[in-house]
N, C-alpha and C positions, 0 to 999 in steps of 0.2 A: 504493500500500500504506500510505505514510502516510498519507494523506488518511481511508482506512477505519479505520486505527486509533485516529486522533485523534476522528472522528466516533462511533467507537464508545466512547471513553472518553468524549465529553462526554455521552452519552446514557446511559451507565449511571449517572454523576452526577447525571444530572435525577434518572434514578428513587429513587436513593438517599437521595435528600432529600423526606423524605415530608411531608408537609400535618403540622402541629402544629395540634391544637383548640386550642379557648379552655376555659383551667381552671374547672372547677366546686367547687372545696375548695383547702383550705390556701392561699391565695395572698394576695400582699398587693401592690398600686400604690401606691407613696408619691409625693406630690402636694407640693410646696414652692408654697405660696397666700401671697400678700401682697394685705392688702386694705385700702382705707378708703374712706373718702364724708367728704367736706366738709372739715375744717380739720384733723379730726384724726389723730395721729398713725397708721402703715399698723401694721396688724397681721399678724403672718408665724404663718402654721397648718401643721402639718403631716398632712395628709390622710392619712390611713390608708383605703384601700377595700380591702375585703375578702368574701369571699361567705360566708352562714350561709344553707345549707340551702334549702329550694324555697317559693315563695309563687307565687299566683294575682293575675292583674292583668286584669282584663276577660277571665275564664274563658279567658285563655290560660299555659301554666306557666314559670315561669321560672327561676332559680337567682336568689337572695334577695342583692341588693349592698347591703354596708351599710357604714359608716363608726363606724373605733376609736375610741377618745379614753381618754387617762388612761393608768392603768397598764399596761403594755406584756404584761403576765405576766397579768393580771387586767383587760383593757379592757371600758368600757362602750360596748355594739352597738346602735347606730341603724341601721334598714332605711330607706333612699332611693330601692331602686327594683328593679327585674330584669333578667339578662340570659340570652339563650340564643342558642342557635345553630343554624342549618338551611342544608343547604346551602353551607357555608362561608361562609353571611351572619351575623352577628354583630348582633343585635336588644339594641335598651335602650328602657326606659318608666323615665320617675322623674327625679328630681332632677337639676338639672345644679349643675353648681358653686357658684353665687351664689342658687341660687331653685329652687323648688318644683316640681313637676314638673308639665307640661300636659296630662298624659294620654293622650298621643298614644303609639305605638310610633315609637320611632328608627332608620333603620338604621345602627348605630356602625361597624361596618367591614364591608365587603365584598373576600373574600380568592380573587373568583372575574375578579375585574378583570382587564385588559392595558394596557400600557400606553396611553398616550388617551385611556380610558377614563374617563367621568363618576360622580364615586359622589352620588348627592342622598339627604344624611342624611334630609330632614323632607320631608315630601309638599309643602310648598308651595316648595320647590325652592331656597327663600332659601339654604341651609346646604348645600354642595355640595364635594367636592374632586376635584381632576383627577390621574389618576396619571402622572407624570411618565417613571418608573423602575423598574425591577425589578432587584434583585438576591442578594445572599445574606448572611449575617452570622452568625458565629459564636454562639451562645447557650450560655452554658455548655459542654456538650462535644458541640453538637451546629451543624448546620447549618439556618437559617430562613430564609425568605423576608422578602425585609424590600421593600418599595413607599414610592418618594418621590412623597410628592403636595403639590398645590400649591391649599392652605385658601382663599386670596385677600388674606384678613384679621386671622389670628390670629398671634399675637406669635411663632410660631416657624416660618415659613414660607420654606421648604418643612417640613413635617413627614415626620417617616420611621414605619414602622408594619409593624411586625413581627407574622410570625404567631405564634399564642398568648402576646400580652404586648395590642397595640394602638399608640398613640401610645407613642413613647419619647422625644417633646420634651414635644407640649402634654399629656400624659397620659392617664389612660384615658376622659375626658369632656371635657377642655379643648377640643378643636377642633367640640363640638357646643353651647358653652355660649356665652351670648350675653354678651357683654362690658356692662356696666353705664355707664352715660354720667356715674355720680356719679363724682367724688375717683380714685383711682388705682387699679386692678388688674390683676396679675399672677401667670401659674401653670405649673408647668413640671415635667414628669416628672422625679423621683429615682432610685427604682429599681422593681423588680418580684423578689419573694421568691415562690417556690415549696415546700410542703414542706419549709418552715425552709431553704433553699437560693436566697442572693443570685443569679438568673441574670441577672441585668441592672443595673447602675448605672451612671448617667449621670457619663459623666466629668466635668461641672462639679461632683459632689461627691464625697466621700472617703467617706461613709458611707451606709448606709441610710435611716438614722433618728438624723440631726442633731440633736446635745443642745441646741443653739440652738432650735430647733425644738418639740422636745421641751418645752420649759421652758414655752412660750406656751399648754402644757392643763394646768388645774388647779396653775399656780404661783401660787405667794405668795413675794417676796420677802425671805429672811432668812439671804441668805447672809454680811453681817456677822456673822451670829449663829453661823454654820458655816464652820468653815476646813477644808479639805483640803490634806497633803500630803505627802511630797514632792510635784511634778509636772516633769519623768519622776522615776519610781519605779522601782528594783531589786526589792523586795523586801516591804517592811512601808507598808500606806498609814497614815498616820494622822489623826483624825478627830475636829476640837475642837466638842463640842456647848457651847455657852457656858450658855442658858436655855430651848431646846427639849425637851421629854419624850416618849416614846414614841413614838422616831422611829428610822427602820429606812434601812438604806442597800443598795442593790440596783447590782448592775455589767453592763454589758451592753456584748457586742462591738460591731463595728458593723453585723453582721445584724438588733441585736435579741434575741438568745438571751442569757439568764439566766448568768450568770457565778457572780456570789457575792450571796447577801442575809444580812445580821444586821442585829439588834438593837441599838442604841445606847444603851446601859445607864448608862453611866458619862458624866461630862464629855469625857473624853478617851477615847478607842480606838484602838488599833493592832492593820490585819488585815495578816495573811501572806496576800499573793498570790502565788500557786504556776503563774499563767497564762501564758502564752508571751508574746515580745514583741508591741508591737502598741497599738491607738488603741482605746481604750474609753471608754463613758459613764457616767457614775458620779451616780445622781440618791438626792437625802436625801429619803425624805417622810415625812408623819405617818400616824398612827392610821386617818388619812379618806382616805387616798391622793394629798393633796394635793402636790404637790411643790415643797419646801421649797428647795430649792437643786438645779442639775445643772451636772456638769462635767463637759469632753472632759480623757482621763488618758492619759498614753503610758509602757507599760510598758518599760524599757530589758532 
């Protein structure tokens, strides 16, 4: 009687855990890239991919992946490439991480696997992973299938690969992208944002969208020129513009979402923040969206 009852409970589990697609709108893979060639010093990018809308790739359709940059509330949209789905196969053409795309269709994951099971991303079978594992992992308030498989070669291996997100080490194309033989590089899943809703961050970071990170689009150096503080703050931030002009100060949790923006009118400023406690990003820019200064702020 146990035996059936147990049997029966594990089987009503399987089904209750239904297949999750892969998103077509609102979502966002945050990508932590450290790159360089030759002598000079590594550059650290923070990859925004995200999808706008539907494009044609060798008269077949896709859903349009393209990469943010810049202002987080206002980004500027580069298209890279397409993804779609059939089958519970999971298809990409376009751009990998470091280079231009070959034109070829990819298959980026396949979620119809078991374990043993060989997945050969590129037709000529170079680019392959084996699945190791199956088992299950919470997602926000749901439960996913998540597959350990084993790249051969890429910097985070074994890699894990959840349904509707993809990689959650090497990230949403790192395990298809070909590592470069110049100078140094590195790239590693952050998190994955749905519908303005962090449902995955990788534990090696604290935030979504790291102000460190953040700073490497569109900065220019003049934070001498800019002080903020207290830091931790109770209550009042305050904000010394020394010689900058028409520069506006924007806060943002560590989702990403829009906090408090004004205008820096004066030399000095003091804003009332009214926000709950907590880690936020606090970036100065100008008139051109450049970003002038950013700081992580911890509200007491």
């Amino acid at each position: 009687m146990l035996f059936l009852t147990l049997t029966l409970f594990f089987n009503l589990g399987l089904k209750s855990q239904n297949y999750v697609p892969f998103p077509t709108q609102n979502v966002n893979w945050n990508v932590y890239l450290l790159a360089t060639c030759g002598e000079v010093p590594p550059d650290t990018i923070l990859l925004r991919y995200t999808i706008h809308g539907d494009t044609t790739i060798n008269k077949i359709s896709y859903k349009k992946l393209c990469i943010e940059s810049g202002d987080l509330q206002n980004p500027k949209i580069r298209s890279i490439g397409g993804l779609r789905e059939e089958n519970k196969k999971i298809y990409y053409n376009g751009a990998e991480i470091l280079r231009g795309s070959s034109g070829e269709e990819i298959l980026l994951y396949d979620f119809t696997k078991h374990i043993g099971d060989t997945i050969k991303h590129k037709a000529n079978g170079r680019v392959y992973s084996v699945i190791e594992g199956i088992d299950s992992v919470l997602i926000y308030n749901s439960y996913r299938k998540r597959y350990k498989v084993n790249n051969h070669w890429f910097y985070h291996n074994p890699d894990y690969i959840v349904e509707g997100i993809g990689s959650i080490h090497n990230g949403l194309l790192g395990h298809i992208s070909d590592i470069p033989t110049c100078g140094y590089h590195y790239w590693e899943h952050i998190c994955f944002k749905e519908n303005e809703i962090v449902k995955y961050l990788n534990p090696s970071f604290s935030e979504c969208f790291p102000a460190n990170l953040l700073t490497s689009i569109n900065y220019i150096d003049k934070e001498s020129e800019i002080k903020l503080y207290p830091n931790p703050l109770y209550s009042n931030l305050t904000v010394e513009n020394v010689r900058n002009k028409d520069l506006r100060i924007r806060i943002f949790d560590t989702s990403g979402r829009l906090i408090c923006e004004r205008v820096l009118i004066d030399s000095k400023t003091i804003i009332e923040l009214t926000m709950t406690k907590g880690v936020y990003n606090v970036s100065i820019v100008d008139k051109k969206g450049l970003i002038m200064t950013s700081k992580t702020i911890i509200k007491q």
